[in-house]
C-alpha positions as CSV (number, residue, x, y, z in Angstrom):
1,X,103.9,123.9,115.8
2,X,105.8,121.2,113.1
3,X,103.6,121.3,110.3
4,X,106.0,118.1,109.0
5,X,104.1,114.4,109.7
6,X,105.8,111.1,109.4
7,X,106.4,112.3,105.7
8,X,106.6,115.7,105.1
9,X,104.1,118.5,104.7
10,X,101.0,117.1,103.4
11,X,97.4,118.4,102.7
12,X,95.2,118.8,99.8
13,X,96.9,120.6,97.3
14,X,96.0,124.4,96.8
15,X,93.8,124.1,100.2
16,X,95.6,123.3,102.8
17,X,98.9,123.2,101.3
18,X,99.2,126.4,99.1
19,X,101.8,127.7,96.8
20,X,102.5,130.2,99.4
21,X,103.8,127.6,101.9
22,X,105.8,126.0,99.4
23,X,107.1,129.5,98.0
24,X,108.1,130.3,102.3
25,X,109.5,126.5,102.7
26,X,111.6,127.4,99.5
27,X,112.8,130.7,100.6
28,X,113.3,129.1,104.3
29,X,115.6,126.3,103.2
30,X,117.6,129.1,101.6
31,X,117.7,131.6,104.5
32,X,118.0,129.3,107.5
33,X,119.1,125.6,106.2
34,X,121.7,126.1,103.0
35,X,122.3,130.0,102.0
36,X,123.1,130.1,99.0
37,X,123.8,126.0,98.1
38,X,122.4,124.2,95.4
39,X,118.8,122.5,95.9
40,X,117.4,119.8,94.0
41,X,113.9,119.9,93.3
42,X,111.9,117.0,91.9
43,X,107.9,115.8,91.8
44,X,106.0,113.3,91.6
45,X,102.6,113.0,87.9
46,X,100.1,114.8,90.6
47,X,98.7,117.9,88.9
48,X,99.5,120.3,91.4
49,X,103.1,119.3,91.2
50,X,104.2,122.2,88.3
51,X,102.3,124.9,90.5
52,X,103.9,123.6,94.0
53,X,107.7,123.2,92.2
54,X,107.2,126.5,90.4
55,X,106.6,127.8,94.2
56,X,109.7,126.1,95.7
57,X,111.8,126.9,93.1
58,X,110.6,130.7,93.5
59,X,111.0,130.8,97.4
60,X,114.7,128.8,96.8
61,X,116.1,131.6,93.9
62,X,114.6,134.5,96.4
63,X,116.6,133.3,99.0
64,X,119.8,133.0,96.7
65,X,119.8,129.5,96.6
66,X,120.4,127.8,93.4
67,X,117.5,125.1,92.7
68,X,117.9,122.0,90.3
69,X,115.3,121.0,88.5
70,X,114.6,116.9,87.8
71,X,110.9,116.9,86.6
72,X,109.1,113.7,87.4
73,X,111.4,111.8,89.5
74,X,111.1,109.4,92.3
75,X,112.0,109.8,95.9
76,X,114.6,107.7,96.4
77,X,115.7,108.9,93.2
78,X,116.3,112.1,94.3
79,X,118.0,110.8,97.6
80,X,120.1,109.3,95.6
81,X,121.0,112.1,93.2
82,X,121.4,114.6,96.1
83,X,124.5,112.6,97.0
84,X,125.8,111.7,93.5
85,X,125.4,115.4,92.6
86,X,126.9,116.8,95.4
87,X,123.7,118.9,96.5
88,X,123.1,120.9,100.0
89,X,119.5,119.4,99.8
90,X,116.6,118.5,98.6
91,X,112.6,119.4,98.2
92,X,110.4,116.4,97.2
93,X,106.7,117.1,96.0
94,X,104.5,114.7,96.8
95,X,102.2,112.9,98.7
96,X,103.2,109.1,98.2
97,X,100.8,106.8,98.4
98,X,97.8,109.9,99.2
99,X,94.7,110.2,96.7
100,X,95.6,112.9,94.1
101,X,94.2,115.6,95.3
102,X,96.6,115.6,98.0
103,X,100.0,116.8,97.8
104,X,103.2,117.0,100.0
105,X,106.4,118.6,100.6
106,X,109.5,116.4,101.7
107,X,112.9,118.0,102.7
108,X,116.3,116.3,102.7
109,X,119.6,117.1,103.7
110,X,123.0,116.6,102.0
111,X,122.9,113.0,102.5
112,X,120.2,112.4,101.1
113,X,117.9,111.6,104.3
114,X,115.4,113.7,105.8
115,X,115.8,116.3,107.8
116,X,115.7,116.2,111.4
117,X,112.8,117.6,113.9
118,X,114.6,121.0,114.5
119,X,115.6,121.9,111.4
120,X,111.5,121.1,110.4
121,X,110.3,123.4,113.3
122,X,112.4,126.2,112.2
123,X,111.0,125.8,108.7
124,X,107.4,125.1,110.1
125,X,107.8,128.4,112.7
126,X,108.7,130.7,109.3
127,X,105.8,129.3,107.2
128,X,103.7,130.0,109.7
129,X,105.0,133.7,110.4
130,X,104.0,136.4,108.2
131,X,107.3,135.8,106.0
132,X,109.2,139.5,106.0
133,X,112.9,138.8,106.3
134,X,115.7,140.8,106.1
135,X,118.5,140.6,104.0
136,X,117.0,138.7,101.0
137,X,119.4,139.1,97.9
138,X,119.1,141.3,94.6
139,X,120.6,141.6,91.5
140,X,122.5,138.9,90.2
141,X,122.5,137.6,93.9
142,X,119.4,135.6,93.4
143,X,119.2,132.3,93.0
144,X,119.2,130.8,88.6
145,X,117.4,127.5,88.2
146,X,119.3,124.7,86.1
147,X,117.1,122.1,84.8
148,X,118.7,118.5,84.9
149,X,116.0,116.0,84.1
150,X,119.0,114.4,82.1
151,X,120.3,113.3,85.4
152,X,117.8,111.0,86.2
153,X,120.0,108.5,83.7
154,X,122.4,108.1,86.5
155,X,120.0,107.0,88.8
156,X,118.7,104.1,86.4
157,X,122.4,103.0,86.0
158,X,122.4,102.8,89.9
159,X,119.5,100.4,90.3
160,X,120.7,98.3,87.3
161,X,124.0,97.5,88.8
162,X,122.6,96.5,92.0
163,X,121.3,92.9,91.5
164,X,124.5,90.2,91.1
165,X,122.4,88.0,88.8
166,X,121.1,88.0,85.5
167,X,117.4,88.3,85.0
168,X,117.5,87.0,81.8
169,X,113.8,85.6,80.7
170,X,112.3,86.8,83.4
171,X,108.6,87.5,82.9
172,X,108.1,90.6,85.7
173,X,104.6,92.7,86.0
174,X,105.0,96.2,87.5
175,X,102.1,98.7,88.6
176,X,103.5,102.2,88.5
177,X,100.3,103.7,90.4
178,X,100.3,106.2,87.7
179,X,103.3,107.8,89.7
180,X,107.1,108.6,89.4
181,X,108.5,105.0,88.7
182,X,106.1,104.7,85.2
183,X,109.6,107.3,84.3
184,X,112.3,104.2,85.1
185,X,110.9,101.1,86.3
186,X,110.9,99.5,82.5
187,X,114.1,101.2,81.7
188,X,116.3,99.2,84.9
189,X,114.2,96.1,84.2
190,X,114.8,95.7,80.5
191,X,118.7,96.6,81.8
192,X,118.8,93.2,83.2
193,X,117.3,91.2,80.6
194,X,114.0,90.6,82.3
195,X,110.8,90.5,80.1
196,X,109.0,93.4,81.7
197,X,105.2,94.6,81.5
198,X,104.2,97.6,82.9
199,X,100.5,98.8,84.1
200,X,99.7,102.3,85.2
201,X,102.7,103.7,83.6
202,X,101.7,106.2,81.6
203,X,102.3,109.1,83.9
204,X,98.4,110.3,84.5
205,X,98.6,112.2,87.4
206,X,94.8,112.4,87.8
207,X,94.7,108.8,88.3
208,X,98.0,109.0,90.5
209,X,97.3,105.6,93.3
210,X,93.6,105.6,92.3
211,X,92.3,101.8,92.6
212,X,95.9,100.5,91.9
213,X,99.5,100.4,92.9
214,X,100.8,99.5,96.3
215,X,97.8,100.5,97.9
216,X,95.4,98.4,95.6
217,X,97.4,95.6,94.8
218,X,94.3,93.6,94.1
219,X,94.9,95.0,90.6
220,X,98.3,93.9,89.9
221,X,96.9,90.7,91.8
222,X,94.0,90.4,88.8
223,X,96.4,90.4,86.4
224,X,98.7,87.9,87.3
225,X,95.8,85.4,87.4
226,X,95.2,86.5,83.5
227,X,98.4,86.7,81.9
228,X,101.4,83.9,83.2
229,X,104.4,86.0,84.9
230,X,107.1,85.2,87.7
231,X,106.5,87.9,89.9
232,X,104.7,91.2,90.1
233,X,105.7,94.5,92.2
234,X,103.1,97.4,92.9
235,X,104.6,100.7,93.9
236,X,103.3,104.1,95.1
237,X,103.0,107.6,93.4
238,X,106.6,108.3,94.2
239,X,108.2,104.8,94.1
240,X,109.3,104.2,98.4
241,X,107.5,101.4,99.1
242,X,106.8,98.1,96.9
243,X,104.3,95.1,97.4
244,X,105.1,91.7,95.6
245,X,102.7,89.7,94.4
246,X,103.3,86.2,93.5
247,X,102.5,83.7,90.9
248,X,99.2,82.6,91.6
249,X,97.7,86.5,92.5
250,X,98.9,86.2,96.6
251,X,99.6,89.6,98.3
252,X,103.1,89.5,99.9
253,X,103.5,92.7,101.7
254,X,106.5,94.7,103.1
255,X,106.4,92.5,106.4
256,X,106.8,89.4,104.4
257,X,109.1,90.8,102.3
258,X,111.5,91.6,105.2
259,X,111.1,88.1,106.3
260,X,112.8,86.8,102.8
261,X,115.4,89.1,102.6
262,X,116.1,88.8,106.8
263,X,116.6,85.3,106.0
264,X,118.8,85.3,102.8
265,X,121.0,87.9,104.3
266,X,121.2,86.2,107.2
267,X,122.1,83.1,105.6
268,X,124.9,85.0,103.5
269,X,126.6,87.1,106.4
270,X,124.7,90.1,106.0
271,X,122.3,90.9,108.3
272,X,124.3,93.0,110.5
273,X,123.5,93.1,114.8
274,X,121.3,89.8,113.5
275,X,118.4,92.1,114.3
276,X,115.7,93.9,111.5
277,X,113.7,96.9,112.5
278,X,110.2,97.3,112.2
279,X,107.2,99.4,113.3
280,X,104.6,98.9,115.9
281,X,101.9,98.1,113.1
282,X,104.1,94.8,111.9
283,X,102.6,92.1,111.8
284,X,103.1,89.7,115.0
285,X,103.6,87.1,112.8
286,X,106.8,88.6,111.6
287,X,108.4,88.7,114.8
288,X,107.5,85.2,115.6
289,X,109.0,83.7,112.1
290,X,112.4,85.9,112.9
291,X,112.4,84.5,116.4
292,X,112.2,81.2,115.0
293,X,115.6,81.9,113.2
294,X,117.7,83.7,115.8
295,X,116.8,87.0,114.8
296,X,116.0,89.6,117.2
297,X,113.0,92.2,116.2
298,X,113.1,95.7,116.8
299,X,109.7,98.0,116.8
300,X,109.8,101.6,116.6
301,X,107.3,104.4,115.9
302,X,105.5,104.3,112.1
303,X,107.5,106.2,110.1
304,X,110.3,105.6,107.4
305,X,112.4,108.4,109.6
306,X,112.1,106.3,113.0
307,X,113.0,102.8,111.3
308,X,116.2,104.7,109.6
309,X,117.3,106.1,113.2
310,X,116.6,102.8,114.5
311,X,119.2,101.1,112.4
312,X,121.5,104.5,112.6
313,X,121.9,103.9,116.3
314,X,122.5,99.7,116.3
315,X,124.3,99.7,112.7
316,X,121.6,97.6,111.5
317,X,121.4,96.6,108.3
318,X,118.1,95.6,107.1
319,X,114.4,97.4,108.5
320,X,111.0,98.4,106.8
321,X,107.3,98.8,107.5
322,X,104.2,96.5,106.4
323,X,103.2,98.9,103.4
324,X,106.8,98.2,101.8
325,X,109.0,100.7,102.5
326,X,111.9,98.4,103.1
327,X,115.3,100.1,104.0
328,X,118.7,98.4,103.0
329,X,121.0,100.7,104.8
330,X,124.3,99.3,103.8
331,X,123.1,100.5,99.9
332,X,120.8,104.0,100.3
333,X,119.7,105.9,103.0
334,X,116.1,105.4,102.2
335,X,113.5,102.9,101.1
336,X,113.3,102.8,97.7
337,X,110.3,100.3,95.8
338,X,112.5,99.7,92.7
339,X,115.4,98.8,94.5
340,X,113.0,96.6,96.4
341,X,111.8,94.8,94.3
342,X,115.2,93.9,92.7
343,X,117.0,92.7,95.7
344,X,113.6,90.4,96.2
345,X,113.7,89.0,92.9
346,X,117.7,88.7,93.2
347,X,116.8,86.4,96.1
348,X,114.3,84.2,93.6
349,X,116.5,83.7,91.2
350,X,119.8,82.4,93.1
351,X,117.3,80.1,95.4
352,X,115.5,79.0,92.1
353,X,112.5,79.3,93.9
354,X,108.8,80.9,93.2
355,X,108.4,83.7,95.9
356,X,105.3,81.6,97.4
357,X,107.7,78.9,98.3
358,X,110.1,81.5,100.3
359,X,106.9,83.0,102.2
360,X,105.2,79.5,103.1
361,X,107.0,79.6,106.5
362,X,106.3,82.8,107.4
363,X,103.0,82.9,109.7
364,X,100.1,86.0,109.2
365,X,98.0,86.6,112.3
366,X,94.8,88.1,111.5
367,X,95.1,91.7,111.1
368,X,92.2,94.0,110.3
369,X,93.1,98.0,109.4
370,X,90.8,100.7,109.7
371,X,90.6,104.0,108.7
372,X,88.6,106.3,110.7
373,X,88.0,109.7,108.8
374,X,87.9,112.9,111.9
375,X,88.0,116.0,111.8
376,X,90.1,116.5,115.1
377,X,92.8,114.0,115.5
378,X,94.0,115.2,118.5
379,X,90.2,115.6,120.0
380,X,89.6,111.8,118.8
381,X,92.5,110.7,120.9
382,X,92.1,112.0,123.6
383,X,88.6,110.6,124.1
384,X,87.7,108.9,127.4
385,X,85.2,106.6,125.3
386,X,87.9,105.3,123.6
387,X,90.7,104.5,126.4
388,X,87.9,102.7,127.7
389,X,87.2,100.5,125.0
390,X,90.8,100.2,123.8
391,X,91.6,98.7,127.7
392,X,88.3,96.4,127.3
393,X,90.0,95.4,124.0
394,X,93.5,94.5,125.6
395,X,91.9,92.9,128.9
396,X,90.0,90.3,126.5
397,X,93.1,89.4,124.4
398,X,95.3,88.5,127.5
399,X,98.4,88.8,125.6
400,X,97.0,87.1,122.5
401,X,96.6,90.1,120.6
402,X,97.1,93.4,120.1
403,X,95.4,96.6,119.8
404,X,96.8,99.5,118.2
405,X,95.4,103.0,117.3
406,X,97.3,106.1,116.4
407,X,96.7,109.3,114.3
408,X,97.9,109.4,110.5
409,X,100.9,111.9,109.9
410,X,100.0,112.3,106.4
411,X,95.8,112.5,106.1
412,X,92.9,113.2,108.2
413,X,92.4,109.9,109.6
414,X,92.9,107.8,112.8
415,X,94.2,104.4,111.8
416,X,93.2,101.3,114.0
417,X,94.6,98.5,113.9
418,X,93.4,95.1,115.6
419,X,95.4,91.5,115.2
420,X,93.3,88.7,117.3
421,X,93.6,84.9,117.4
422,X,90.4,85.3,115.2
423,X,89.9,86.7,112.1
424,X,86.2,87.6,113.3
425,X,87.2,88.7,116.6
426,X,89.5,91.0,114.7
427,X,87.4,92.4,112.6
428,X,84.9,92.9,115.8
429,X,86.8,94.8,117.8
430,X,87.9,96.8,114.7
431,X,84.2,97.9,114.2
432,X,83.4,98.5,117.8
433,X,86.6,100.7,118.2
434,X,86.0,102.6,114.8
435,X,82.5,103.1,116.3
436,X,83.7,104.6,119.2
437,X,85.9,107.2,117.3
438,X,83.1,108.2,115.1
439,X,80.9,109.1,117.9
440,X,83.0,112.0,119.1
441,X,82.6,113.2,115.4
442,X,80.1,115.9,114.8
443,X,80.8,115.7,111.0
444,X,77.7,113.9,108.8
445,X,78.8,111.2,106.7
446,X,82.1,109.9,107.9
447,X,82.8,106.3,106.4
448,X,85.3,104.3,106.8
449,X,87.9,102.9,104.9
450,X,89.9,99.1,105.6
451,X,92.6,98.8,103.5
């Protein structure tokens, strides 16, 4: 059993994911993945995050391993440190864009991506064991910890120098969702001579993406229509994935995003294979504005991981998903919200253009997302209720719609996801499909959730 989803290990923090699976995953990476390397280590505000890293850092020094320590860091931030530092790998605590009572556990190689499906069976297959191992070190053969939160410095230096233009007078909004880029975001931003305001930066963890960041960004949105800015950026608790929203309080998410920056970097010689990645939840409208330009569309499973492989195997260049993790392979390895949100803005100030302007062209097909809280995921779909009504669902669209539903990797939910000609006919079958899920659920009070 791989107890790693689309993103890592996730569950609700000293429930379901317990110190002693983060203490095993910790003395695992040691034993199996890196003996004796060195293993950065860095969290996201979350409250469980000092009792998770004090349980990674534990397994990693039992093993022999030497663990360095970051603090409050982002994830592409330690991606990018793991490479600049020289590091056999990496152990990321959190749970991204998840409610705060959840927590996660993200493991990355040398270069700074994730690691592949073996290696996170073999660590899954030793958490789950009873966890006696030979040949663990002692004496001054365990593992020391060396704390480097002073490190993160190079990272903000990194971000800064990416942009070619000057963002002098500027007015930029940013909602740190109470996360990991409240520790940076103003720092690169005040770099490049942009007036910047921050929201939710003040690292709470107990508020960590509660009613705000990318996953609210009707509250960035709110405050754009108070206070006169140029652009706003919302990001998750651990600063992957960034929605923009413009001027006048308009949501642009990652799909729309990608459609800018396919277009400028196509424009400029830089979109390499012509083609962008995406997942199977983009929105058609996406690939029917690339089309429109010559650009081919690729779709791959949802997952950060997939989209990266994706662009591995063609060379590509440019790929991301609709919640804004946008990956610009030719610069990082992963998607990184900051980073995002410069390049964007890079692209508004050389065009001289308001973002609304560069997203007129770009056409949204209704699309409604559900959340379907279960119990059994696997139970839910497999349900012959369902293939019944999901075929009903496709046979009445024809080909001008599509229906979608797959189990979350990283919480309890099936996620359903409808786009129709019709915004009401969207939102129909979304109900009568979320319906069906429900009734093979014996739990009382299941809601629902549409984000």
């Amino acid at each position: 059993m791989n107890l790693f989803g689309t993103d890592g290990i996730r569950g609700v923090a000293n429930d379901d994911l317990t110190p002693e699976m983060a203490f095993k995953l910790g003395l695992a990476l040691g034993l199996y993945v890196v003996p004796g390397g060195r293993v950065g280590v860095a969290k996201d505000t979350r409250t469980s995050g000092d009792m998770l890293e004090a349980a990674v850092v534990a397994g990693l020094c039992a093993s022999g391993c030497r663990a360095v320590t970051f603090g409050v860091l982002t994830t592409p931030g330690l991606s990018y440190l793991i490479r600049e530092l020289g590091l056999d790998g990496g152990v990321m605590i959190s749970a991204s864009h998840n409610p705060g009572e959840f927590n996660g556990l993200k493991v990355f190689g040398s270069t700074g991506r994730k690691i592949d499906d073996s290696l996170e069976e073999k660590i899954s297959a030793f958490i789950l064991s009873d966890g006696k191992c030979g040949g663990r070190p002692t004496g001054n053969s365990v593992g020391r910890v060396t704390r480097a939160e002073g490190e993160v410095s190079r990272y903000v230096e990194f971000l800064a120098g990416i942009p070619s233009v000057s963002f002098s007078g500027l007015k930029v909004i940013v909602d740190c969702a109470n996360g990991a880029t409240g520790q940076v975001a103003r720092q690169v931003w005040e770099k490049l001579g942009a007036h910047v305001k921050t929201i939710n930066s003040d690292g709470d963890g107990e508020k960590i993406n509660c009613r705000c960041g990318s996953t609210h960004p009707e509250t960035l949105a709110a405050k754009m229509k108070d206070e006169s800015f140029d652009v706003g950026f919302a990001h998750d608790g651990d600063g992957d994935r960034c929605i923009a929203v413009n001027p006048s309080g308009g949501v642009e998410d990652g799909d729309r995003i990608l459609g800018v920056m396919a277009k400028d970097m196509k424009e400029r010689g830089r979109l390499k294979g012509n083609t962008v990645v995406g997942t199977v939840m983009s929105n058609l409208g996406l690939e029917l504005y690339l089309t429109s330009l010559g650009i081919r569309f690729v779709r791959t499973a949802v997952g950060d991981r997939y989209v990266l492989d994706e662009m591995d195997r063609g060379g590509y260049s440019l790929g991301g998903e609709q919640s804004g993790h946008i990956i610009f392979r030719d610069i990082a390895p992963a998607g990184d919200g900051i980073m995002t949100s410069l390049l964007l803005t890079e692209v508004l100030v050389r065009k001289g253009a308001m973002l609304q302007d560069l997203t007129a062209g770009i056409p949204s097909i209704p699309q409604v997302l559900v959340n379907v809280p279960v119990r059994d995921k696997n139970r839910a779909m497999e349900s012959a209720a369902l293939k019944m009504e999901l075929g009903k669902a496709r046979s009445q669209f024809g080909g001008r719609g599509r229906v979608f539903v797959r189990p979350s990797g990283t919480e309890p939910v099936i996620r359903v996801m409808v786009e129709a000609p019709e915004v009401e006919m969207a939102h129909e079958w979304a109900r009568r499909i979320a319906e069906v899920i429900r009734s093979t659920e014996t739990r009382e009070n299941v809601g629902e959730r549409t984000e």
